[in-house]
C-alpha positions as CSV (number, residue, x, y, z in Angstrom):
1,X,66.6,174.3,73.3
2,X,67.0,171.1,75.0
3,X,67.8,170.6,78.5
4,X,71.5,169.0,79.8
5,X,70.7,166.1,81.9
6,X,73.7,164.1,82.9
7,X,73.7,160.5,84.4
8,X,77.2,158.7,85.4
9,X,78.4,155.9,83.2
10,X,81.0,155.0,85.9
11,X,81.6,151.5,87.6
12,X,80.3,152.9,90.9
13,X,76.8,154.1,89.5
14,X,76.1,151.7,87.1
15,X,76.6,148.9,90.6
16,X,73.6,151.2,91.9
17,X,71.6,151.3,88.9
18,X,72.8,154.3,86.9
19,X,71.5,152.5,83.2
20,X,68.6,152.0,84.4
21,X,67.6,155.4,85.9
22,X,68.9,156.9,82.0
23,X,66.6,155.0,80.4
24,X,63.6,156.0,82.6
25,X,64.8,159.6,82.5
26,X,64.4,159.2,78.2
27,X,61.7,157.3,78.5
28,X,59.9,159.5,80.7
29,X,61.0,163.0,78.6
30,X,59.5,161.4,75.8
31,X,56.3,160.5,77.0
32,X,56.6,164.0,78.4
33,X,57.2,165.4,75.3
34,X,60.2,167.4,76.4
35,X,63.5,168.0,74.5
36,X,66.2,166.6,76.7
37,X,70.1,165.8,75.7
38,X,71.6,162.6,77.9
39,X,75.0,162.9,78.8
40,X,76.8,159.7,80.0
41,X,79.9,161.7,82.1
42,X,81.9,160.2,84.9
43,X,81.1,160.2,88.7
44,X,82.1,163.3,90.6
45,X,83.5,160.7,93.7
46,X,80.5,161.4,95.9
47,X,79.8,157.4,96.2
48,X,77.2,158.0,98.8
49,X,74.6,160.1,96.8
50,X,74.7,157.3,93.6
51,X,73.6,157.7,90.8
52,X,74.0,161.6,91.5
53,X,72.1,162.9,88.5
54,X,72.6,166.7,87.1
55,X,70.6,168.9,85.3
56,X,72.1,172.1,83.6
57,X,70.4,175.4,84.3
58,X,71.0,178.9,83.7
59,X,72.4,178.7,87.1
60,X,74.6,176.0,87.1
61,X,74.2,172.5,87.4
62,X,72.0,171.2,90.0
63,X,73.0,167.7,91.7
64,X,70.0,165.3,92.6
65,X,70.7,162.0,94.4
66,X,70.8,159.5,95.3
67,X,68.3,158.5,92.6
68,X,66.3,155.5,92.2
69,X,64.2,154.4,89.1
70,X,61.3,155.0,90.7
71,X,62.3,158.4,91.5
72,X,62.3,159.3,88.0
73,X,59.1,160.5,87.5
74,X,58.3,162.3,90.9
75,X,61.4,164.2,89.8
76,X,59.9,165.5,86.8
77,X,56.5,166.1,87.7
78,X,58.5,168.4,90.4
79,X,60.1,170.3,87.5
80,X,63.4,169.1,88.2
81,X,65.0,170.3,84.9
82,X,64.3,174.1,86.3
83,X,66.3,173.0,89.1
84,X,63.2,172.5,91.0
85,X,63.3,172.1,95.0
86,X,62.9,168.2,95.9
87,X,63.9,165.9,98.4
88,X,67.0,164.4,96.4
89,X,68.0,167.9,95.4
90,X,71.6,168.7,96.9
91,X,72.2,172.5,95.4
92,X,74.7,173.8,92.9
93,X,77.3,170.9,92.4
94,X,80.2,172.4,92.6
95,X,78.9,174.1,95.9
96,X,78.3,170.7,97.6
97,X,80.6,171.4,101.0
98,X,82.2,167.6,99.8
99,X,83.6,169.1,96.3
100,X,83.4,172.5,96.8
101,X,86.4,172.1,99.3
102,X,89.1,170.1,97.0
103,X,91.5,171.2,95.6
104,X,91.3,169.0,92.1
105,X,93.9,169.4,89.7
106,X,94.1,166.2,88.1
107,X,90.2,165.6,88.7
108,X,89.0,168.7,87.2
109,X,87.3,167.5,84.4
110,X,85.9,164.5,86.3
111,X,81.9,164.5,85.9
112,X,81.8,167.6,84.1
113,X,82.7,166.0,80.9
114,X,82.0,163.0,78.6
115,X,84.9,161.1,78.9
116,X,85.2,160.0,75.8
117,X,84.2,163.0,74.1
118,X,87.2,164.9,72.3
119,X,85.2,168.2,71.9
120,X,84.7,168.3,76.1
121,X,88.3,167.3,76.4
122,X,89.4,170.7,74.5
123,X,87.0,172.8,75.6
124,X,88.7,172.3,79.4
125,X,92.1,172.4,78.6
126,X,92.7,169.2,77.0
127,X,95.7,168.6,75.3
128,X,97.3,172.1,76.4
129,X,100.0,170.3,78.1
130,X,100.6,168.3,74.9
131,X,100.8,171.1,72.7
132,X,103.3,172.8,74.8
133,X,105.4,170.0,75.1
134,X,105.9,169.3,71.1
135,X,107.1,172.8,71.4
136,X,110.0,172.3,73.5
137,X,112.8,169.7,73.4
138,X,112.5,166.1,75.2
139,X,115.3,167.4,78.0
140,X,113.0,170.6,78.5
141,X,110.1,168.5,79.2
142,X,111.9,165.9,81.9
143,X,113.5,169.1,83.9
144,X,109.3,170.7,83.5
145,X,108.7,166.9,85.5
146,X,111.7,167.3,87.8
147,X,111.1,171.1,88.7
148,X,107.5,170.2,89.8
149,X,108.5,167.7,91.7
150,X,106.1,165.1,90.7
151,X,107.0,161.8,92.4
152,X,105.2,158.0,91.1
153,X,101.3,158.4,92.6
154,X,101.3,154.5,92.4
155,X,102.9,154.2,95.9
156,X,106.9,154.2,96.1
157,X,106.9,158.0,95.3
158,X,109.7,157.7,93.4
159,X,110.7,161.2,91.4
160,X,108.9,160.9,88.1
161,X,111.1,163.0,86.7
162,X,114.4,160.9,86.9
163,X,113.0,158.0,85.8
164,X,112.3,159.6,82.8
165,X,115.8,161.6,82.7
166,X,117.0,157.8,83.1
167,X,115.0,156.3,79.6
168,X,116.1,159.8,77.6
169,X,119.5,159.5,78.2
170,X,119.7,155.5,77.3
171,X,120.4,154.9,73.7
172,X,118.2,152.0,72.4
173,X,116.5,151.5,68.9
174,X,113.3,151.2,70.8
175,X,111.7,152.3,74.1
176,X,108.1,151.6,75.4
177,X,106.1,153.6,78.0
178,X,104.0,151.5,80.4
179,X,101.0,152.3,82.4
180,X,100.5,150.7,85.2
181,X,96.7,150.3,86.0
182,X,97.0,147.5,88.0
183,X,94.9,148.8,90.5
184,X,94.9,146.2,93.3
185,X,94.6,147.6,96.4
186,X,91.8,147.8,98.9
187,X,90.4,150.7,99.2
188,X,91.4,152.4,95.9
189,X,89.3,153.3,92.8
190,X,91.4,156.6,91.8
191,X,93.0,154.8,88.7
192,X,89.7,153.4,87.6
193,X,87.7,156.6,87.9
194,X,89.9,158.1,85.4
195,X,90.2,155.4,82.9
196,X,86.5,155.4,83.0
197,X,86.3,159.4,83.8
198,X,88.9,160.8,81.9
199,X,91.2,158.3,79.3
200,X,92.1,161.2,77.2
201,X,93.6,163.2,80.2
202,X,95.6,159.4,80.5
203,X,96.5,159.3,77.2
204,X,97.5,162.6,76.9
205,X,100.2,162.2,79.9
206,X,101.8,159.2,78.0
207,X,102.2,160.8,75.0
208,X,104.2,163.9,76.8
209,X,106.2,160.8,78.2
210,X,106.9,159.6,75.0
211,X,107.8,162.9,73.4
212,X,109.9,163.4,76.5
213,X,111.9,160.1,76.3
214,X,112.2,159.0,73.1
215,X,109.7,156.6,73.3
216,X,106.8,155.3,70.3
217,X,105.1,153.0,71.9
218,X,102.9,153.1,74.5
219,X,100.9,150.1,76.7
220,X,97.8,150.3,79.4
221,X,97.8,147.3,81.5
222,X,94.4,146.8,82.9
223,X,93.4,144.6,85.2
224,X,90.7,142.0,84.0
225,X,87.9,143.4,86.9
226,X,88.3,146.9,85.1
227,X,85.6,145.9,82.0
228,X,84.1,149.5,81.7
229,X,87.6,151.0,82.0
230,X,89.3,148.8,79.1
231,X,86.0,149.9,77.0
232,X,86.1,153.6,77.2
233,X,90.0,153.6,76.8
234,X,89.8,151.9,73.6
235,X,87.0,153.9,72.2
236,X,89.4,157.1,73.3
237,X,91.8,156.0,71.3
238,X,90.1,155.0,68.6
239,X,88.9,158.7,68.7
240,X,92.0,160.1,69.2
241,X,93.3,157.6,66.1
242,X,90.9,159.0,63.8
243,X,91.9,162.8,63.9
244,X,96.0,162.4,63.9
245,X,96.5,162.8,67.5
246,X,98.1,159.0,67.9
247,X,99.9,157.2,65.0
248,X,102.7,158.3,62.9
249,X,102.4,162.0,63.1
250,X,100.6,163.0,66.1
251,X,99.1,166.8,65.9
252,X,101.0,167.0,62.6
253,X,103.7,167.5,64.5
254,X,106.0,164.7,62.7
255,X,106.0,162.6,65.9
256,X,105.3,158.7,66.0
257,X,103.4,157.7,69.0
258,X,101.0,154.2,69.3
259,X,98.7,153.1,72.5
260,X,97.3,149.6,73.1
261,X,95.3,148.3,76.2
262,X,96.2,145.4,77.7
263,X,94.2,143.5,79.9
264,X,95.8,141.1,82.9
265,X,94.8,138.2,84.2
266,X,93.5,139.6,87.6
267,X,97.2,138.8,90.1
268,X,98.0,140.8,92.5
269,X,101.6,141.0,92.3
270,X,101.4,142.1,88.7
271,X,101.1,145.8,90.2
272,X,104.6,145.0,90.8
273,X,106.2,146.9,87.9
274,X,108.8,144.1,86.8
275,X,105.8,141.1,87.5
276,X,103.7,143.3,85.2
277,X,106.2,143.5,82.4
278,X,106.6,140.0,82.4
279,X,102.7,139.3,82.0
280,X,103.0,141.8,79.2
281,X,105.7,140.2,77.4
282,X,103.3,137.2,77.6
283,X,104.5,135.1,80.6
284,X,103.5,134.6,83.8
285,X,103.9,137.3,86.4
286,X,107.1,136.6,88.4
287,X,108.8,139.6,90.1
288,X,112.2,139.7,88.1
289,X,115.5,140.8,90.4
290,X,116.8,144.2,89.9
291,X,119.2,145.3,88.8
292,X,119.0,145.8,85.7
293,X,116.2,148.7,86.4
294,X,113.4,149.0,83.9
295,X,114.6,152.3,82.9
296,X,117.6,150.3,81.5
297,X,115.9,147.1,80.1
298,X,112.4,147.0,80.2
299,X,109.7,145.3,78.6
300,X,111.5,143.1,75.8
301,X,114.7,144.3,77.4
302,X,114.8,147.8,75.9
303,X,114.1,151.2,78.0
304,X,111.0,151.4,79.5
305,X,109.2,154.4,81.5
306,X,106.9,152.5,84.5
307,X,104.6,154.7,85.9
308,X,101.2,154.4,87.6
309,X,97.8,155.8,86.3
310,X,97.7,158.9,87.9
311,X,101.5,159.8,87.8
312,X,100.6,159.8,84.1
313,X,97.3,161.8,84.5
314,X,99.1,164.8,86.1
315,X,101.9,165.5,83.5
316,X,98.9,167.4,81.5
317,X,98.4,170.2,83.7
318,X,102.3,170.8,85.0
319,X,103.4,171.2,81.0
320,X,99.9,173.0,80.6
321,X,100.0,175.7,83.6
322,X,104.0,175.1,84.4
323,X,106.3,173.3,87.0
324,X,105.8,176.5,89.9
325,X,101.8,175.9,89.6
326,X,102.2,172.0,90.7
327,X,104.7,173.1,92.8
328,X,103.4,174.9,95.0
329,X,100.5,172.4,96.0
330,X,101.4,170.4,98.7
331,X,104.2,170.5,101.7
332,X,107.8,169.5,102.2
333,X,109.1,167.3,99.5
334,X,105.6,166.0,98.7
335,X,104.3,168.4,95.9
336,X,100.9,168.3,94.3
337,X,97.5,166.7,94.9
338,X,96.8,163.2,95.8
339,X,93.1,161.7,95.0
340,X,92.5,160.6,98.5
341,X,89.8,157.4,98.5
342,X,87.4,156.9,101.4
343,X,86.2,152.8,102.0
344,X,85.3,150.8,104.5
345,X,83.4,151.9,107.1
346,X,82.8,155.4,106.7
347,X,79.5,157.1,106.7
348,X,81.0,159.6,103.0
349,X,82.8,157.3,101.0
350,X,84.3,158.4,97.8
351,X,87.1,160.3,96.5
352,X,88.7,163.5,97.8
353,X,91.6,165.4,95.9
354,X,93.6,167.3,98.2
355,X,97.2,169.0,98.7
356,X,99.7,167.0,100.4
357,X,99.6,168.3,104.1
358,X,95.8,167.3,105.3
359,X,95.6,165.3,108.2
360,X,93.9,161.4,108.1
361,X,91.4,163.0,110.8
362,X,90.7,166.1,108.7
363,X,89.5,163.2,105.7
364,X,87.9,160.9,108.2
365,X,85.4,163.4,109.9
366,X,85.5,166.6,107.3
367,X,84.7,164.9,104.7
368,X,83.9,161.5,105.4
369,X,81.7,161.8,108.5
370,X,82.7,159.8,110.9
371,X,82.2,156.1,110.6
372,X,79.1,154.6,108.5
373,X,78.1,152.3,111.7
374,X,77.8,155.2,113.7
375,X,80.5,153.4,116.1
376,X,84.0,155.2,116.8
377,X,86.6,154.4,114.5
378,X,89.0,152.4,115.6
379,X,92.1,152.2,112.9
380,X,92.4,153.3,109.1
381,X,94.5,151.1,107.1
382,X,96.1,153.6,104.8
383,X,98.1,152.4,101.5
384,X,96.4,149.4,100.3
385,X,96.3,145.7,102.0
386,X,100.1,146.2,102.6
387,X,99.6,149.5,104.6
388,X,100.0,149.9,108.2
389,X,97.3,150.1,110.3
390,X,96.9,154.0,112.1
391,X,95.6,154.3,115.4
392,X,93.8,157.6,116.6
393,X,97.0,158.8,117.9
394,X,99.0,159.2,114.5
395,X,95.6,160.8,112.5
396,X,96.6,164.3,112.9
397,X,100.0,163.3,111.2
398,X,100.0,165.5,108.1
399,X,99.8,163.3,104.9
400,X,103.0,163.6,103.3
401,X,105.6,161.0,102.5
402,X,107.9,162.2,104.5
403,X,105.8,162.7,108.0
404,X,104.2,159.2,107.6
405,X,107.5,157.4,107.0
406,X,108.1,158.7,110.0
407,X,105.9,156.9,111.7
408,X,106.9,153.9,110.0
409,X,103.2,154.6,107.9
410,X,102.7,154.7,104.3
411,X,101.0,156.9,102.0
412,X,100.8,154.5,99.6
413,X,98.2,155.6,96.4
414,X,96.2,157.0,98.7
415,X,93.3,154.3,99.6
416,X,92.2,154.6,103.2
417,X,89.5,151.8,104.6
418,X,88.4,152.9,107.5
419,X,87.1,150.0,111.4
420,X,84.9,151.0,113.6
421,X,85.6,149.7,117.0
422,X,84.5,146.2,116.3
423,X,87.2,145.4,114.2
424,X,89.4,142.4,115.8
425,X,92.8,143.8,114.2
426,X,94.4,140.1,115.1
427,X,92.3,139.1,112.4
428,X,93.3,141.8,110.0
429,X,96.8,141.2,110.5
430,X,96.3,137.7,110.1
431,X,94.4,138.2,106.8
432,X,97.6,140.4,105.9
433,X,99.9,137.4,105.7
434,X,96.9,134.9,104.1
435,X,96.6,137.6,101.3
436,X,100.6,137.5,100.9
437,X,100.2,133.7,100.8
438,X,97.7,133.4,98.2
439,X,98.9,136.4,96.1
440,X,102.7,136.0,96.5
441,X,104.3,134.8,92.9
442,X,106.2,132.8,94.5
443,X,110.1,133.4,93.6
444,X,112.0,134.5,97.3
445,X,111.8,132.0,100.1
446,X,110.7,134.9,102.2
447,X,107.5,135.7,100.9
448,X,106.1,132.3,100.0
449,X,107.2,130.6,102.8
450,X,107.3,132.9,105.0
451,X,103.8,134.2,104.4
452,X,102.6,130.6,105.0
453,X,104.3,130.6,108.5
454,X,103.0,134.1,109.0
455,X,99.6,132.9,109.2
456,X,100.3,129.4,111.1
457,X,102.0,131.8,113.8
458,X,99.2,134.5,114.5
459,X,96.9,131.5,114.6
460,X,99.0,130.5,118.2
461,X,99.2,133.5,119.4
462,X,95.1,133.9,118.7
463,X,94.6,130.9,120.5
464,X,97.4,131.1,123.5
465,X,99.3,128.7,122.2
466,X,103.2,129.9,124.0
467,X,101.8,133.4,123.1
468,X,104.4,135.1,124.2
469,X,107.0,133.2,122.0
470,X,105.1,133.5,119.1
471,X,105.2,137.3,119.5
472,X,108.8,136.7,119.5
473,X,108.7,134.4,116.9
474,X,106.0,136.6,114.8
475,X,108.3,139.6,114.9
476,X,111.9,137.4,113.6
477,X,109.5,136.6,111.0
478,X,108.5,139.6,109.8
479,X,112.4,141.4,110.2
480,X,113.6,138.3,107.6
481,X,110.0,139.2,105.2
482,X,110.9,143.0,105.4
483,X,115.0,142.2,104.5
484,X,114.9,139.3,102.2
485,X,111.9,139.3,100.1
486,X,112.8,140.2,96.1
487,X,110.1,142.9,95.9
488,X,106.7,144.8,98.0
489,X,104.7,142.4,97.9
490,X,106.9,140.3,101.1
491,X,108.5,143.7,102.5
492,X,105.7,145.1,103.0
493,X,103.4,142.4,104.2
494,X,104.6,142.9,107.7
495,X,103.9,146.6,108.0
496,X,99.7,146.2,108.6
497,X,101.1,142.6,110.7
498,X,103.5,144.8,112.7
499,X,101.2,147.6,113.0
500,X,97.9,145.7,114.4
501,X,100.8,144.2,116.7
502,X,101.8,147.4,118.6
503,X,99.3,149.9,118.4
504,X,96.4,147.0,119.4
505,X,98.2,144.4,120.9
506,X,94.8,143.8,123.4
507,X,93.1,142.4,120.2
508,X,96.5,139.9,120.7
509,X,95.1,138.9,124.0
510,X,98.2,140.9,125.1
511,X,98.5,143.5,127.7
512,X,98.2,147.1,126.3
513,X,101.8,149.2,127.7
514,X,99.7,152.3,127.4
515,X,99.7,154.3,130.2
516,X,96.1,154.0,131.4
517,X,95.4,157.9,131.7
518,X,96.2,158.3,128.3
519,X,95.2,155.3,126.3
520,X,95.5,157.0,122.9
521,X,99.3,158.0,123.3
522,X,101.4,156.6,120.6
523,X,103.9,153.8,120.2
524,X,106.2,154.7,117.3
525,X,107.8,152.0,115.9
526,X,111.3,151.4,116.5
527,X,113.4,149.7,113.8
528,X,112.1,146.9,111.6
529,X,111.2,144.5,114.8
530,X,108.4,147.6,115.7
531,X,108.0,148.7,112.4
C-alpha cells in the first residue's frame, strides 16, 4: 500500500521551492524503491514553515517543515513516512497550536484536499450546500443568506443577503453573477488561497447564487498576478463541465448555470465593483456613479450579484449545515468567520480563520508571535493600503465591524501588515496618498487631484515647511477626499493619512498631546477632520 505524501502546489510554496522539493521526494522514493502517492493540495496558511510537507500515517498526518531540497533525503533515511522524529518534524497537523486553535469553516478543506480533485471535494462535504439548495425555492435560499447573517467579506460588509433579495426580485431576461477576485490589497492572500486551495468550494457558492437569483451566468475576475489561481479554476471547471454539474442542466436538476474566468489587467481600482464591471464589459476601468446599483443594472446593464471571493466561499456550508450554524459564530451583528492574514513584520505570518470577536493583540502575539525583527510593534495597518493605521491602544478592540467603526478603524477583508518600531508612519501615510495618485482611475476631482496635493502637502510638513498649516491644510484635504470622491478608492485614502496623523503625530515632527504617564492612551478620532 503506498504511502500519502502531500507537498503544496500553492503560490506561497512554490515562491519557496515547493516543485522542486516533489520532484526530489519522487525521485528519491524511486531510487528507494518505495511505493509513494504525491498529492499536490493547498497550503494550510502556516507561511513560516514553507513548503510544510505531510505524510499520512495510521495516526494522522504528520507536518514536516520548513523543507528544503536538500532535506529530502535526510528525511527519508530518518523514516519520515512512519512519521519518524526529525528536526523539521512539527507533530500531528491538525494539533499544531497555530491550526489547532481556528475555528475554520470556510477553510476546512484547505490543505487536506486536492483542490482540483472532485472526489476530495465530496468526500468533505462538497456540494452539500448545493444539493440542498436545488431543493428549495430561490426566495428560501436568499432568507437561508439573510438569517445567517452573512455580510460581503470583500470589505464594505454589506448584507449578502439583500443584495441578492435585490437581483431575485428584478425582472430582466438575463442576470449575471460576478466574483470579485480582485484581490489588491496589502496584506491579503485569503481570496488567492482559495482559488488555488479550494475553486470548487468557489464555484459551488456561485452556483447557489445563481439558483437563488435567477441568474445563468456566472464570471471570476482575476487579477493578472494570480497565474496559478486562473489555472486551477479553469481546470475545476472544466471538471465540473465534464460530469453535468455546470452547463445546461446542472446535477440533473433542469438548471442552466455557465462559469468563465476572467483575467484583469492588474489596476487597482478594478476591485471597485462598478470599475471591475466596466473592465469586464471590455473597457477601461472607470468607477461608474451610482445610482443605478448593480443589483439593478449591472454588467451589460442587466441585474447583477457583486460579491467578493470569500462571501461566495461561505454560502456552501450556511445552505449545507443551516443559517443558526453560521450564526452563531461571531459577535454582535458581525456573524461568522473571517480568514484573518498575517504580513509584514511578524515573526508567524500566514492565515488565521477566526470568529468575529478576537482582539488584533490576541492575532498579533497568539498566533503571530510578536514581530519578525524581534523589535516592538509599533502600528498594524488593518484593511488593506486604505486601512487605518492601529496603535497599541485600540489592539484589544474586539474585531467586529461594528467595534472598529467605532474607532473610526476598518475591518476591511481582513489583511493586517504588521511595523515594528522603526517604521516612520509619515512615510506610510505619505505612500497612502502616492498609491491613491498612481492607482486612482481618474473620474472625481477629489481623488486625482487631490491625491496629487496629498502627497505635495505631507512632503512640507516632513520637511517643516509652515508645518503647522499644512496640518491644517492636510486635514481640509482629506474632509473634501472623504466627502466628494465618486467611490473607496478617494474616501478612504485619508483614513491610514488621518490615522498615522493622530495616533503618531511625533513621526510628524509634531508634539505628541499624550499625557506623558500614559503614552499609549488613545486618541479616538472625532468626525471626519480626526477620522
Amino acid at each position: 500500500m503506498s504511502t500519502m505524501i502531500y507537498v503544496p502546489r500553492d503560490s506561497a510554496a512554490l515562491a519557496v521551492g515547493a516543485d522542486r522539493i516533489a520532484q526530489r521526494i519522487a525521485q528519491e522514493a524511486a531510487a528507494r524503491q518505495l511505493d509513494i502517492q504525491l498529492v499536490r493540495n493547498g497550503s494550510r496558511g502556516l507561511f513560516w514553515l514553507e513548503p510544510l510537507v505531510e505524510v499520512a500515517t495510521p495516526e494522522g498526518r504528520i507536518a514536516y517543515g520548513p523543507v528544503t531540497p536538500d532535506d529530502v533525503a535526510d528525511l527519508f533515511e530518518a523514516g519520515f513516512l512512519c512519521g519518524a522524529p526529525h528536526r523539521l518534524r512539527q507533530g500531528l497537523t491538525e494539533q499544531i497550536p497555530y491550526l489547532k486553535s481556528q475555528q475554520r469553516l470556510t477553510f476546512a478543506r484547505m490543505g487536506v484536499t486536492d483542490p482540483t480533485s472532485l472526489t476530495d471535494y465530496v468526500a468533505h462535504e462538497g456540494f452539500s450546500g448545493l444539493h440542498a439548495a436545488l431543493a428549495m425555492a430561490p426566495s428560501e435560499i436568499v432568507q437561508q443568506v439573510l438569517d445567517a447573517g452573512l455580510r460581503g467579506r470583500g470589505g464594505a460588509a454589506f448584507p449578502t443577503g439583500i443584495k441578492w433579495k435585490t437581483v431575485l426580485d428584478a425582472a430582466a431576461p438575463q442576470k449575471y453573477i460576478v466574483c470579485n477576485a480582485d484581490e489588491g490589497d496589502s496584506g491579503t492572500f485569503s481570496d488567492r488561497m482559495t482559488m488555488e486551495g479550494d475553486p470548487f468550494m468557489l464555484m459551488e457558492g456561485m452556483m447557489i447564487a445563481g439558483i437563488a437569483t435567477g441568474a445563468t451566468q456566472g464570471y471570476i475576475y482575476v487579477r493578472s498576478e494570480y497565474p496559478h489561481a486562473i489555472a486551477a479554476l479553469n481546470e475545476a471547471i472544466h471538471v465540473a463541465e465534464l460530469v453535468g454539474l455546470l452547463g445546461d442542466n446542472i446535477a440533473g436538476s433542469g438548471r442552466r448555470f455557465s462559469l468563465q474566468v476572467r483575467k484583469g489587467a492588474g489596476s487597482y481600482v478594478c476591485g471597485e465593483e462598478t470599475a471591475l464591471l466596466e473592465s469586464l464589459e471590455g473597457r477601461r476601468g472607470i468607477v461608474r456613479a451610482k445610482p443605478p446599483l448593480p443589483a439593478i443594472q449591472g454588467l451589460f446593464g442587466r441585474p447583477t450579484v457583486i460579491n467578493n471571493v470569500i462571501t461566495f466561499a461561505s454560502v456552501p456550508l450556511i445552505l449545507a449545515r443551516g443559517a443558526a450554524f453560521y450564526r452563531d459564530f461571531g459577535v454582535g451583528r458581525s456573524h461568522g468567520t473571517l480568514p484573518f492574514q498575517l504580513a509584514g513584520n511578524i515573526k508567524h505570518g500566514g492565515l488565521v480563520e477566526r470568529a468575529f470577536g478576537l482582539t488584533l493583540r490576541e492575532l498579533l502575539y497568539d498566533y503571530g508571535g510578536g514581530s519578525a525583527s524581534g523589535r516592538p510593534i509599533k502600528a498594524v495597518q488593518v484593511g488593506g493600503p486604505l486601512g487605518t493605521y492601529v496603535p497599541e491602544s485600540q489592539w484589544d478592540v474586539p474585531l467586529d465591524y461594528e467595534a472598529y467603526a467605532a474607532v473610526g478603524a476598518t475591518v476591511g477583508h481582513g489583511g493586517l501588515v504588521v511595523h515594528d518600531e522603526t517604521a516612520d508612519l509619515s512615510r506610510l501615510a505619505r505612500y497612502a496618498m502616492e498609491f491613491c495618485a498612481i492607482e486612482s482611475c481618474g473620474k472625481c476631482t477629489p481623488c486625482r487631484i487631490g491625491s496629487t496635493r496629498g502627497v505635495e502637502v505631507i512632503d512640507k510638513i516632513r520637511a517643516d515647511h509652515n508645518r503647522t498649516e499644512q496640518v491644517i491644510l492636510l486635514r481640509d484635504l482629506c474632509n473634501t477626499m472623504v466627502n466628494g470622491s465618486l467611490c473607496a478608492m478617494g474616501s478612504m485614502t485619508p483614513f491610514p493619512v488621518l490615522s498615522a496623523l493622530n495616533h503618531f503625530p511625533q513621526d510628524f515632527g509634531l508634539p505628541d498631546p499624550r499625557p506623558a504617564n500614559n503614552p499609549s492612551s488613545d486618541h479616538t478620532p472625532r468626525g471626519v477632520e480626526h477620522a
